[in-house]
N, C-alpha and C positions, 0 to 999 in steps of 0.2 A: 624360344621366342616369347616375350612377354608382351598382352597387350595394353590391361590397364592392373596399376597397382598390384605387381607380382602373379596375375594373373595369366594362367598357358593360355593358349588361342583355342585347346585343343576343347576346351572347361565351355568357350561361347558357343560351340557347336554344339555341344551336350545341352545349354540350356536354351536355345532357338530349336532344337531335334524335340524337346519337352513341352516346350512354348507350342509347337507346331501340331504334336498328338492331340497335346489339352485342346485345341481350337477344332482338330476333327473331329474329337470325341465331342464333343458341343453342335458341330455342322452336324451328324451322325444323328444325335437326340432329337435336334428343332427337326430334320428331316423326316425321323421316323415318329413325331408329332403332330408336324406340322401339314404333310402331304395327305395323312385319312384326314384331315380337319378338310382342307380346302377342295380335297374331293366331294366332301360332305355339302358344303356349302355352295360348289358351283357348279356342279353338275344333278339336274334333277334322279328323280328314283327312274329305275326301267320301265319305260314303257312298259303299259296290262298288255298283257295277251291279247287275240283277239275279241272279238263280242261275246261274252257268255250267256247263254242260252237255256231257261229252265222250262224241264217239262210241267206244266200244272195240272194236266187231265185233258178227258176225253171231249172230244166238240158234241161227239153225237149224244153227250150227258145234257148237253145243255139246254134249257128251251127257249123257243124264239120270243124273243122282247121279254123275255125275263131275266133280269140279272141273277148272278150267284156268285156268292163269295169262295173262291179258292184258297184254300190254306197250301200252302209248300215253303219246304224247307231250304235255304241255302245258306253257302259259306259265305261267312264276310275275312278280308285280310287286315289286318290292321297291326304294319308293321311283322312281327314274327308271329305275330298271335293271328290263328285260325280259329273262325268261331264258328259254327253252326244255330242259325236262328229263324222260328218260325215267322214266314212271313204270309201276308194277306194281297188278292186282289178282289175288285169287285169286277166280273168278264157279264159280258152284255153280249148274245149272238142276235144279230138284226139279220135276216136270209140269209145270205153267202158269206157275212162279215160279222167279224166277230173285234170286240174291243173290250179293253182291258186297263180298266180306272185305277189310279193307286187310293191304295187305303186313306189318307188324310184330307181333313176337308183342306180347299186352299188358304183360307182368315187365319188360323191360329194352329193347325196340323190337328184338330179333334179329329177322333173314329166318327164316319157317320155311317146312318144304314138304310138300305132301303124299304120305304113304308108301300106295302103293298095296299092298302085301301087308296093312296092317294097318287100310287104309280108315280114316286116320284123319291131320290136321294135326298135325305134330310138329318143335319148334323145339327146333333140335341142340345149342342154346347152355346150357341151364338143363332139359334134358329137360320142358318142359310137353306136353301134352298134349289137341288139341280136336277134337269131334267134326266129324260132316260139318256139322252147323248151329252152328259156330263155339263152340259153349259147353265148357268147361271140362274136361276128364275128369282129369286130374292134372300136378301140376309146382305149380311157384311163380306161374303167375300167376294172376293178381287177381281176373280179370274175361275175359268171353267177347271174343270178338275183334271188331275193331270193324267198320263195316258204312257201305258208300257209299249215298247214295242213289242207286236206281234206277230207271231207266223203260223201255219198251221201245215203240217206234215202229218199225210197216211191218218189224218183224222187224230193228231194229236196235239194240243194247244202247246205252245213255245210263248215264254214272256223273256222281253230280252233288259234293256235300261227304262229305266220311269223317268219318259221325259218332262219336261216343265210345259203346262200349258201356255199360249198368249191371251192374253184378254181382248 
């Protein structure tokens, strides 16, 4: 049986059976390309864990109405990479209550520290100005200083995220 031009019938199957590979090998590719891309792009990363939790020290080190800066170490995740990096708070115990400032002023993120002659937070960079309970007394910045969450268990200080203050 001839279909075109001395051509068997048997010759158009072999090359639409050809025709047909080459096209899956192609679906095959964009698919195993194309599906980690658009997983990438529409579906966010996994939800954190729960709240993580770091111990900074002991409450009964601290003394009343006097700040003190804790240093503690924690993991940061960024992507694959684990890093371990020292980090600061400034913790304040007033009687039963204890609060736990983050290190940057709020104007510009300078370190600031507490001046004990004038009992009062003072960042050297932009002269602002914050009281013992982190709010505002003068300078440039915006908004009172910001503030970790805290908890305190069997006498042991717990800092948890640095959240943002309101003004």
């Amino acid at each position: 049986m001839i279909v075109a031009e001395g051509q068997p019938a048997e010759s158009a199957t072999r090359r639409s059976f050809y025709i047909g590979a080459i096209f899956a090998l192609w679906g095959i590719i964009a698919a195993a390309l194309g599906v980690p891309a658009l997983v990438y792009l529409l579906f966010p990363p996994k939800a954190r864990r729960e709240e993580e939790w770091l111990e900074i020290g002991d409450v009964r080190k601290l003394e009343n109405r006097i700040p003190t800066e804790l240093v503690f170490r924690r993991n940061r995740e960024d992507g694959w990479k684990i890093s371990s990096e020292l980090a600061t708070a400034w913790v304040v115990k007033r009687d039963n209550q204890v609060v736990a400032f983050g290190p940057q002023c709020t104007h510009l993120g300078c370190a600031y520290h507490w001046d004990e002659g004038k009992s009062e937070f003072l960042c050297p960079c932009h002269s602002s100005i914050f009281s013992l309970d982190g709010k505002v007394v003068a300078g440039p910045a915006p908004r009172p200083l910001d503030r970790f969450d805290v908890k305190v268990e069997n006498n042991r200080l717990f800092i948890g995220k640095l959240r943002e203050s309101r003004a």
